[in-house]
C-alpha positions in Angstrom: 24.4 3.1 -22.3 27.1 0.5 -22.9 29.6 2.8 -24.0 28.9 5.3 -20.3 29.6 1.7 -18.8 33.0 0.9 -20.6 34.1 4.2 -19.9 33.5 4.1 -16.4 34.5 0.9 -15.5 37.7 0.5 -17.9 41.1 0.3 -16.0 44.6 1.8 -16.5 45.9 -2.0 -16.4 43.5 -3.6 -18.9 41.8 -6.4 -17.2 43.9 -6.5 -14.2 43.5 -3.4 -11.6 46.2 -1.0 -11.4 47.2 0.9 -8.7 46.3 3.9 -10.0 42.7 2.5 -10.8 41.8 1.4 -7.1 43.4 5.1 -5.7 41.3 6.8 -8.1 38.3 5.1 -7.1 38.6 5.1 -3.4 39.0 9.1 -4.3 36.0 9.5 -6.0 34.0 7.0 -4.0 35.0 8.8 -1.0 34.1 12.2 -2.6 30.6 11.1 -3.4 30.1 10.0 0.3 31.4 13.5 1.4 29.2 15.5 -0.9 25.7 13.6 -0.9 26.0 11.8 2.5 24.7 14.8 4.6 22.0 15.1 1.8 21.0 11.6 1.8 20.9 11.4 5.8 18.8 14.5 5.6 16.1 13.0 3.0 15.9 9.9 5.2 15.7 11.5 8.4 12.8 13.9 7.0 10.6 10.7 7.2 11.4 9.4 10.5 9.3 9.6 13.6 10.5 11.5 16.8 10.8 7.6 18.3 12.8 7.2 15.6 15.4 10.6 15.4 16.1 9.8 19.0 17.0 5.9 18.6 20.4 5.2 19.4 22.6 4.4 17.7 21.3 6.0 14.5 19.8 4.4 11.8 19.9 5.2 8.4 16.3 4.0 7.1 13.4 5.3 8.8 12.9 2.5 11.4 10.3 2.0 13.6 8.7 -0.1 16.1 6.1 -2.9 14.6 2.5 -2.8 16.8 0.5 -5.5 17.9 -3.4 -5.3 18.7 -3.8 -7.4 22.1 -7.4 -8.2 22.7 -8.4 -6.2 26.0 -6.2 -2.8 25.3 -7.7 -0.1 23.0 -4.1 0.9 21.4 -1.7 -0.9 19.7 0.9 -2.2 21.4 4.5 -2.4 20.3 6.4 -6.0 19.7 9.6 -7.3 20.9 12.2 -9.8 20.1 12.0 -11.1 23.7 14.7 -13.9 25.0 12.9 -15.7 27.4 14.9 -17.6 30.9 14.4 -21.0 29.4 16.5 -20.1 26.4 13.9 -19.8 23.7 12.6 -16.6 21.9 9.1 -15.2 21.5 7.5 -12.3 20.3 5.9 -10.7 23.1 3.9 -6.7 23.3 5.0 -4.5 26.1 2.1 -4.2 28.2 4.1 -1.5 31.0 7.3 -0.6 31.8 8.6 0.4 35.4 12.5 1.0 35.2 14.2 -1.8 33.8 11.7 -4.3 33.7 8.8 -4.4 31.2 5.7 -6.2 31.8 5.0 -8.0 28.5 1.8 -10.2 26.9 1.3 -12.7 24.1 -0.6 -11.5 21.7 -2.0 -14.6 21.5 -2.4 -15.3 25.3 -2.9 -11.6 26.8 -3.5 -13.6 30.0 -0.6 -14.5 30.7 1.8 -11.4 32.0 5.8 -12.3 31.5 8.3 -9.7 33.4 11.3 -9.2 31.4 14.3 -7.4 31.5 14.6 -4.6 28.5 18.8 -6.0 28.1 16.6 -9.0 27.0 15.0 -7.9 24.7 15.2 -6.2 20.8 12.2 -4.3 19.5 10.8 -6.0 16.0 11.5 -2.7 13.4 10.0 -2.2 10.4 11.0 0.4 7.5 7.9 3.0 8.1 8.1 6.7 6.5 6.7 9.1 8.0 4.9 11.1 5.3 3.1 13.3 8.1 6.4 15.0 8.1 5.9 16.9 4.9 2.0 17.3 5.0 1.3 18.3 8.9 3.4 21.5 8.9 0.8 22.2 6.0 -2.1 21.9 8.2 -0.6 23.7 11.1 1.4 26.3 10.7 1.4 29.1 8.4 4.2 27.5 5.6 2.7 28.8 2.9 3.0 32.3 3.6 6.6 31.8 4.4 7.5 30.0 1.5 5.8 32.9 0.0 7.8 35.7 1.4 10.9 34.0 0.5 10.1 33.4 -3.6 9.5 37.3 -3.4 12.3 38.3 -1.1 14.5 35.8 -3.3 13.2 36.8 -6.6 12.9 40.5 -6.1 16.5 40.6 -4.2 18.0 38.6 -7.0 16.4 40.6 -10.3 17.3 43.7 -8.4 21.1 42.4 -7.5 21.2 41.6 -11.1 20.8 45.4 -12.4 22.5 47.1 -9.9 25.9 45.1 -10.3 26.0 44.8 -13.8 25.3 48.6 -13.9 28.4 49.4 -11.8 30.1 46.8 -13.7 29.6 48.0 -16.9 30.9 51.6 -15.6 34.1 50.2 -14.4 34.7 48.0 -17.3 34.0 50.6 -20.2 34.6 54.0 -19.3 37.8 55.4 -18.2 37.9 57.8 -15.2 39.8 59.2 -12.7 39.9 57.0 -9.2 38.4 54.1 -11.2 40.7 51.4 -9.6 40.8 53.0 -6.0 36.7 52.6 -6.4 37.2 49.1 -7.9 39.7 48.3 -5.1 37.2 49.9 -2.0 34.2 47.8 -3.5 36.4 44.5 -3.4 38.1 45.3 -0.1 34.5 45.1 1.5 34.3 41.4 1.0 36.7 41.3 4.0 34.5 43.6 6.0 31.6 40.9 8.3 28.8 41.5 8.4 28.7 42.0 12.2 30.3 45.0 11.8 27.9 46.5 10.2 24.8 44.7 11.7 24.2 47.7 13.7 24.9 50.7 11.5 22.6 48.8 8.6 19.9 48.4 11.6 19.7 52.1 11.8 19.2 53.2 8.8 16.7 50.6 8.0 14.7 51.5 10.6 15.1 55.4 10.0 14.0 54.5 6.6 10.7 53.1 7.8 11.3 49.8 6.3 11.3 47.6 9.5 8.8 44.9 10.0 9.1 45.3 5.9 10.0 42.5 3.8 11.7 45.6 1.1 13.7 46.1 4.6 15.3 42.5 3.8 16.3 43.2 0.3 17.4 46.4 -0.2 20.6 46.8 2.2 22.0 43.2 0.5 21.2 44.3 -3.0 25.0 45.6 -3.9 27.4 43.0 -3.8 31.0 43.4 -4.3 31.0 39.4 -5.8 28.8 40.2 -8.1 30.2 43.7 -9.5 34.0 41.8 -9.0 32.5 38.7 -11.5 30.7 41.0 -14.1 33.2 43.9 -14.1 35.8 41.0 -15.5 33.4 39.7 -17.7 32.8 42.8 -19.1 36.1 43.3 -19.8 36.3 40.5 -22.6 33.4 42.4 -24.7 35.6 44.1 -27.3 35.7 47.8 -26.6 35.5 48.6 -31.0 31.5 46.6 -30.9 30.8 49.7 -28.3 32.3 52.4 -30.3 30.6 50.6 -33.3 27.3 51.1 -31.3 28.0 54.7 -30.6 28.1 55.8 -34.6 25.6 54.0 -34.9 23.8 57.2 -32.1 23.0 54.3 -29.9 22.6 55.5 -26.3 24.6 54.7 -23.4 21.3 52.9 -22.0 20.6 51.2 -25.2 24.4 50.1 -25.3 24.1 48.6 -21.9 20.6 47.4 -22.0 20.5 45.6 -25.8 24.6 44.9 -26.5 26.7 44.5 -22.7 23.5 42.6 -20.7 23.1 40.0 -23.6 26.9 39.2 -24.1 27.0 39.1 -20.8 24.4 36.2 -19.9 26.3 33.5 -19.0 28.2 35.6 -16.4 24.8 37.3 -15.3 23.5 33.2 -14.8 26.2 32.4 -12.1 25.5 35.7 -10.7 21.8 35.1 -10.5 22.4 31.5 -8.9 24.6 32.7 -6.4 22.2 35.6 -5.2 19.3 32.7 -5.2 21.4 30.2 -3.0 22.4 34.1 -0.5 18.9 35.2 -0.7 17.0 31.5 0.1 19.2 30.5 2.9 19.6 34.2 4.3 18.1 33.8 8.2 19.8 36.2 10.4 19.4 39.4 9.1 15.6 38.9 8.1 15.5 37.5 11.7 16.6 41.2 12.9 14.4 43.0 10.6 11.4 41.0 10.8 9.2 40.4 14.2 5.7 39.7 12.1 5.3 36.1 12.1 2.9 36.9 8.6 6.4 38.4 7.3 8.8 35.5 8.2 10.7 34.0 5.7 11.2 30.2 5.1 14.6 30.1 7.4 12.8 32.1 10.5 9.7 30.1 9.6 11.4 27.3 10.4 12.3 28.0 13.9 8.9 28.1 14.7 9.4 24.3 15.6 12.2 25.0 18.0 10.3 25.7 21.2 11.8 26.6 24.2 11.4 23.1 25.8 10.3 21.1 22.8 12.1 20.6 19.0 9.8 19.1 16.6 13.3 17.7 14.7 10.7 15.6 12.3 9.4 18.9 11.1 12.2 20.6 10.8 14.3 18.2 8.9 11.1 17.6 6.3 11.1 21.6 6.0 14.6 21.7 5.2 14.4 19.1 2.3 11.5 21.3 0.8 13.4 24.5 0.9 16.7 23.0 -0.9 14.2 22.1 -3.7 14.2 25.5 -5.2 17.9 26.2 -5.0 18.3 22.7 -6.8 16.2 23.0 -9.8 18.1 26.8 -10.1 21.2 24.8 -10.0 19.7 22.5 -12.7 18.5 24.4 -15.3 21.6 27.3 -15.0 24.4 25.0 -14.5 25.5 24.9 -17.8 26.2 28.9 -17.2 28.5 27.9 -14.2 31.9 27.1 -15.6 31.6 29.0 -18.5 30.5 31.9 -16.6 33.6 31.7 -13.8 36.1 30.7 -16.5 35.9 33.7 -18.8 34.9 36.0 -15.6 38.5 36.2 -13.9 37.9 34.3 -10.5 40.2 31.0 -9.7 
């Protein structure tokens, strides 16, 4: 642990700061802010009460107002910081408000009603989370199934994504062919094509295929990806062609070539593959929002918007949701990132 220590605190200039030292760690300082800020806010917002999320300005702890039980009302009442007109402070419960000016007690004296303007006053905040957050959306609403349907849209759409691409990169890596770069250069030029182009086109036949209202309606048509074929098709390519003609006199079959020598050399590549079609297929909510109108059928993302009435948004819910459903996509990241830069680095892509 010492040694992490000296190597992150040691300094171009010895004991005396460089330049160099402070830029670099303004750069990185600032970079850490940038990256895990949002994520941070997020966490702490996921346990903040509605009182809270619409306190201005923002806090970043999950604030709330400290209650007071006043003999003679049945609820709590919540306390202020109050500046009385003789100059002296006093902790006073809000007993009413009518416009600006509160009607406020002693919790002590409840007898005795003081009128005081709300400029002259602060409420008394406590750190509170809100750990209803996470387990009410539990209790009343359906999560369950969707986190459900999103594991098997998300698991399915990603094993499947996994075959089909390193099949049609395998063909275009190791077998020579007539047209093979104008195919190679078609599959890559539809990255450029969006996909509200072909929103409505896709609609049709998914629906003249019977698979609307269908969860297999969400992962078939995103299957095939031209990333994924681009990233395995110049992975492929480093797998020395003589270990394949080896195979061959050997009478190994073009499936048992693929399926026992290509797919195992080709793991670390198939990893980053796999953890981008996890983080596409998890966060995916507009197209399952067109294909699915089953409430039982939504997945996480349209779950979620189950919380955004019309003249309501039940913000504490959503933003507790949201930290559950990065969970997954995390511990992917986790346990394959070790696959990540070798993966890219030997795959072609910069």
């Amino acid at each position: 642990m010492s040694t992490v220590w000296q190597f992150i605190t040691r300094r171009r200039g010895g004991e005396r700061w460089h330049w160099t030292d402070i830029v670099t760690w303004t750069w990185l300082i600032g970079g850490l802010i940038i990256m895990f800020g949002p994520a941070v806010w997020l966490t702490l917002s996921s346990f903040k009460s509605p009182a809270a999320l619409s306190k201005f300005p923002p806090t970043i702890l999950p604030y709330v107002t400290q209650e007071v039980r006043v003999e003679g009302f049945d609820k709590p009442l919540p306390l202020y910081e109050v500046k009385l007109p003789d100059g002296t402070t006093a902790r006073l419960a809000e007993k009413r408000r009518i416009g600006v000016i509160a009607q406020m007690v002693d919790p002590n004296d409840p007898g005795t009603v003081h009128k005081i303007n709300i400029n002259d006053r602060k409420p008394v905040d406590m750190v509170e989370f809100a750990t209803s957050n996470y387990t009410e959306p539990f209790l009343q609403f359906d999560f369950l199934r969707y986190l459900w349907n999103s594991v098997f849209v998300t698991v399915t759409a990603t094993i499947i994504t996994l075959v089909i691409n390193s099949m049609a990169a395998f063909a275009l890596s190791k077998y020579k062919f007539r047209g093979q770069n104008l195919i190679l250069i078609i599959i890559v030029g539809t990255l450029m094509v969006p996909l509200g182009v072909i929103m409505v086109p896709l609609y049709s036949v998914v629906s003249a295929l019977g698979l609307f209202n269908n969860l297999w309606g969400v992962i078939l048509p995103t299957v095939a990806t031209p990333t994924g074929v681009f990233l395995l098709r110049q992975y492929m390519l480093t797998i020395p062609d003589e270990l394949i003609d080896a195979a061959r006199m050997d009478k190994a079959s073009e499936w048992q070539i693929y399926w026992r020598i290509v797919l195992p050399l080709a793991a670390p590549a198939l990893a980053v593959l796999a953890i981008f079609s996890v983080v596409w297929r998890w966060n995916d909510f507009l197209w399952p929002l067109i294909v699915l109108s089953r409430s039982s059928l939504y997945t996480l993302q349209v779950g979620l918007n189950v919380y955004a009435g019309q003249l309501n948004v039940q913000w504490q819910y959503i933003l507790a949701m949201t930290v559950v459903t990065m969970i997954p996509v995390i511990l992917v990241f986790v346990f394959l990132q070790k696959f990540i830069a070798r993966g890219i680095a030997t795959s072609g892509l910069k």
